[in-house]
Each structure stands twice: as structure tokens, then as C-alpha cells.
N, C-alpha and C positions, 0 to 999 in steps of 0.2 A: 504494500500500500504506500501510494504517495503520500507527502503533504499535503497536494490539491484533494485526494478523495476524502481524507479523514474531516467529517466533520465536527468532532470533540478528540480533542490532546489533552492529557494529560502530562507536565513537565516536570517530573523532578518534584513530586509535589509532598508534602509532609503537612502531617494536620492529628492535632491532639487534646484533650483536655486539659488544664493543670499541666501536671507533671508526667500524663500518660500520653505517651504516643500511639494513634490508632493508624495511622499510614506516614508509611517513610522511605522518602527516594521513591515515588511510583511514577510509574512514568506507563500513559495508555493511549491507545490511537482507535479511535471508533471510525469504521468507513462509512460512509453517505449506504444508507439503506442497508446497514447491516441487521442481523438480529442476533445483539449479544446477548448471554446468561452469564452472569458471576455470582461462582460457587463460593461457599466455602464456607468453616464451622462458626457458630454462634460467636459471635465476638471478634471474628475475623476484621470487619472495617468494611462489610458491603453495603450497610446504607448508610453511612459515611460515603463512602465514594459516592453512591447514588446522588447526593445532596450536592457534593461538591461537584460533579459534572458537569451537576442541573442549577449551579448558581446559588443555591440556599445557604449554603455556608463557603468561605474563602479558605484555603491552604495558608498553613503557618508560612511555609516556603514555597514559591515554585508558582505555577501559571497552568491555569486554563484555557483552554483555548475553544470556542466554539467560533465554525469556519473563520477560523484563523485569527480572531482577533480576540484578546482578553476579555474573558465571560464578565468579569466586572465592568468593562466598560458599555455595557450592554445595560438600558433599562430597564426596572421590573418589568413594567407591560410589553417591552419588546420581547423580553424571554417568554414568557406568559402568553404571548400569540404564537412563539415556534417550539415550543418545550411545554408537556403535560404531565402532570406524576401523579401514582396512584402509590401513597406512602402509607407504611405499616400500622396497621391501628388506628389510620382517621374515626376522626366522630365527627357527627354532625348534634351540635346540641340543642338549636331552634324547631322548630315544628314543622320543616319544611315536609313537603310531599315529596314522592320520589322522583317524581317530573322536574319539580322546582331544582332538587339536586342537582338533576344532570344538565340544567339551563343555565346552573352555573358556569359549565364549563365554559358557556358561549361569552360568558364579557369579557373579555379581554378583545375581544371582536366587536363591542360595542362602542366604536370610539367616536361617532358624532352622535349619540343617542344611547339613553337610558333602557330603552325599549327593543323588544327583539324584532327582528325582521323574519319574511315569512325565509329565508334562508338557515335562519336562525333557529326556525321550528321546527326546518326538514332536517336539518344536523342534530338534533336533539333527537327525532323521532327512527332515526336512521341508526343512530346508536345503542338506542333504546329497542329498536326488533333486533340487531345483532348480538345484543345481551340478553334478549329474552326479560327483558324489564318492563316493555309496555303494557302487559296486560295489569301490573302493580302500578302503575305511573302516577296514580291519585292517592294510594294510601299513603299513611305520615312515614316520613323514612323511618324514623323509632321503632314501627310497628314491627318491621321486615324484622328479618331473621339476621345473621351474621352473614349466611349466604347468598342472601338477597341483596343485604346492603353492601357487601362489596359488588356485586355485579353493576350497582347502577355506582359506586364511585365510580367503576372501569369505563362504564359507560358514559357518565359526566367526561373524563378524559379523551375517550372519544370523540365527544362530540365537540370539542376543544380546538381539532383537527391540527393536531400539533405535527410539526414536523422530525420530531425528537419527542417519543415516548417512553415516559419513566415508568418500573413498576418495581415495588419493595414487598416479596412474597404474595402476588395478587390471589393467588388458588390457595392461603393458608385455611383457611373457612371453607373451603368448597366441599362439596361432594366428588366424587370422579366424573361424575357425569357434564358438573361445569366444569370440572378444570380441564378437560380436555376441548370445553369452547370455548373457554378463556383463551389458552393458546391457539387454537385456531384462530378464533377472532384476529390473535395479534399476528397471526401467520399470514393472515388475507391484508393486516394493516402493510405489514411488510410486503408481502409480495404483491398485489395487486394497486395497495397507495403510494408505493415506495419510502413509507415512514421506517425511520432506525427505532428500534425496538432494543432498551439494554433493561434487565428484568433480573433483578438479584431471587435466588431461589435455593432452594436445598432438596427437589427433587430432582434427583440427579437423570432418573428415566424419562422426565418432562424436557429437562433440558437435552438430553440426547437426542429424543425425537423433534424438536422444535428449534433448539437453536443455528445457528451457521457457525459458529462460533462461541467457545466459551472461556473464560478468564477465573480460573483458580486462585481463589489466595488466602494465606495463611497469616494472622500477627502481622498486618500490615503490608504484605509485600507478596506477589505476584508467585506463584510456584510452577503455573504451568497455564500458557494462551496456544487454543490455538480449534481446531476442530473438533464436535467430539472426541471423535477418536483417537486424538493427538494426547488430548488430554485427558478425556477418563480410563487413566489407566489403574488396574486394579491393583496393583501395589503403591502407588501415587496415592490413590485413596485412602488405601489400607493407611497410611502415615501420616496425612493432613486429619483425620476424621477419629482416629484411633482404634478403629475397628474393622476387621477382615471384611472382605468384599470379595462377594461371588459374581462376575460378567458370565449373563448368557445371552446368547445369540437366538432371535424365534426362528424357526423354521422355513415361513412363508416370506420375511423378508430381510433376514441378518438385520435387524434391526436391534440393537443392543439393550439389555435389560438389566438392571444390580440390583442385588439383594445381598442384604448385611449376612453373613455366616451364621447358623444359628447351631450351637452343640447339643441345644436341650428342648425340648416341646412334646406336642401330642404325637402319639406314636401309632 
């Protein structure tokens, strides 16, 4: 990857609380319409990075770059029309409905006017059948389930129509049945809108089957980028994660599957 395709660089970057460092010396290059995943164990520094990519918080040391130019020199509402994130644990504490939710996405797009256009209603409502949200679109977001209400934040980010989507464990709440349309969804974002898609996760089979790319990292620092298969390798794992890892292969399309070793269970 060149300069020219990478739309977010990461330079050399260091960023910590206090006295504790959570990334150091990192240095990352996201390409124009990639769909990155970054792994890696509880505490590692991935919604940290997520944050600092996407502008929320600045590096002790070091530069961001979104196309090319330092993410800080960038205005909130100008990130805010090309960058969307669906971060871990949002609430929403007012009484909105679940419509009203996802309309939030749209202001940042509301720059001569308070009020939505009818453009405004088709992106809302368009995000909202690819999440399977409209038929909830009137009840109070409160109501919804944990399930629900992540589907329509994902969907408010949708409808956002960013050009740079964030997401911080978006399928932690899901059932299997959404989390494999969650990642579709953002697989149609990526491939058919040409949106960059970078999605911090810890299922390691969702990221296999879904990403282009993925970026390992350990206690602040990078272990292993690159393709699946570059990168999840099973003793790689076995040592970032601290538990044995079994790679199987399914039948109908080599398509890769893990599962932690287990010594003991039903028999």
C-alpha cells in the first residue's frame, strides 16, 4: 500500500493514562475501502486505537493522519460527516424512539437547516430495513432489548453515511442470527459502498470470514497484520490469548474455524 491509498496512518503514535501506557510506537496504515478487524485480548489498547483513528482522543506522541492530513486539524462536524462509530456500551438516556435514534445519525448532514430532508428520511429508513429495525422504529429505545438497541445504534451509523466506519464489539449483545447480519451489512457497506470498515472484535471466526485484513495486538503494540490467514495462526494465538487453539478447516469451503482446546466436558 501506498501513501496515496491509505486513508488513516497511524505514526509512531503513543497514548496512555497517568503513568500507564496503552499504545506505544504504533504505527498503522488503513487502505481506502479496506475492511479491517483488530484483535486482541481484553486490555490490549483496541478501543483506544479505535478512538484515536476516529479523532476522539489525540496521541501523547506521534500523528494521525486521515487522507493525509493531521486528524486534529480537521473539524468536529467535518469528521462527523466522513467518520461514524458504533462504540462499546453506548446508552441513550432520553426517551427517544428508535427512529428518532437512528435520525441522529443524519445531523451532521444538516448544515443549512434544523430539519430533515426527504433525503434524510430515505437514509434513515434504508438503514433501518438493512438492520431489520423498522418494524420497532416507534417504540422508546429503552424498551428494546440489548439486541435491538445495538442494531439500531449500527443503524443510526448507517444512516450517517460515513465514509470511515467505526465499530467497538458491534455483535457483543447479538444472537448468531444478527451477528452474522451485522457483518454482512458491513460487508455490503464495504463492498458495494466502498466504505473502510475497521471493527475491533474478539470473535476470531467472524473476523476470519468477514475481514480483508486483520491487525493483532498485544500490550500496546502490533504482533501480527496482515490477512487472515497471515495472521491467525494457531500458535500466534495460543501466546497472545493464553490458551490452546484448535484451526479447523469446513469441508465445503476451507473456510477457517477456532475453537479454544477443551481437556474436560460432557462425554
Amino acid at each position: 500500500m501506498t501513501d496515496a491509498d491509505a486513508v488513516l496512518k497511524a505514526e509512531q503514535i503513543f497514548f496512555g493514562y497517568d503513568e500507564r501506557v496503552i499504545l506505544k510506537n504504533f504505527s498503522l496504515a488503513v487502505g481506502e475501502g479496506n475492511f479491517l478487524g483488530i484483535l486482541g485480548p481484553n486490555g490490549s489498547g483496541k478501543s483506544t486505537l479505535l478512538k484515536l483513528l476516529g479523532g476522539v482522543l489525540r496521541p501523547t506522541r506521534g500523528q494521525v493522519l486521515f487522507q493525509g492530513k493531521n486528524i486534529s486539524t480537521f473539524a468536529r462536524y467535518e469528521l462527523a460527516q466522513r467518520m461514524a462509530s458504533v462504540p462499546q456500551g453506548s446508552r441513550v438516556d432520553f426517551p427517544f424512539s428508535a427512529l428518532e435514534v437512528v435520525m441522529m445519525g443524519r445531523f451532521p448532514h444538516l448544515t443549512d437547516s434544523l430539519f430533515e430532508k426527504q433525503a434524510d428520511i430515505e437514509a434513515v429508513r434504508a438503514a433501518m430495513r438493512s438492520t431489520d429495525t423498522l418494524a420497532f422504529a416507534a417504540r422508546p429505545f429503552q424498551e428494546l432489548s440489548g439486541g435491538e438497541q445495538q442494531r439500531v445504534l449500527v443503524a443510526s451509523a448507517l444512516a450517517q453515511s460515513p465514509q470511515v466506519l467505526f465499530l467497538d464489539e458491534p455483535t457483543a449483545s447479538l444472537d448468531i442470527k444478527y451477528q452474522a447480519q451485522i457483518f454482512e451489512i458491513l460487508g455490503a457497506c464495504n463492498q458495494e459502498a466502498g466504505q473502510t470498515v475497521i471493527v475491533a472484535l474478539h470473535d476470531l471466526n467472524l473476523a476470519a470470514a468477514f475481514c480483508e485484513k486483520l491487525v493483532l495486538i498485544n500490550k500496546g503494540s502490533i504482533v501480527a497484520s496482515g490477512t487472515p490467514e497471515q495472521v491467525l495462526v494457531p500458535e500466534r494465538l495460543e501466546q497472545v490469548y493464553g490458551v490452546d487453539v484448535e484451526l479447523l478447516r469446513l469441508p465445503e469451503n476451507g473456510r477457517m474455524v477456532f475453537m479454544p482446546k477443551i481437556t474436560q466436558g460432557v462425554k
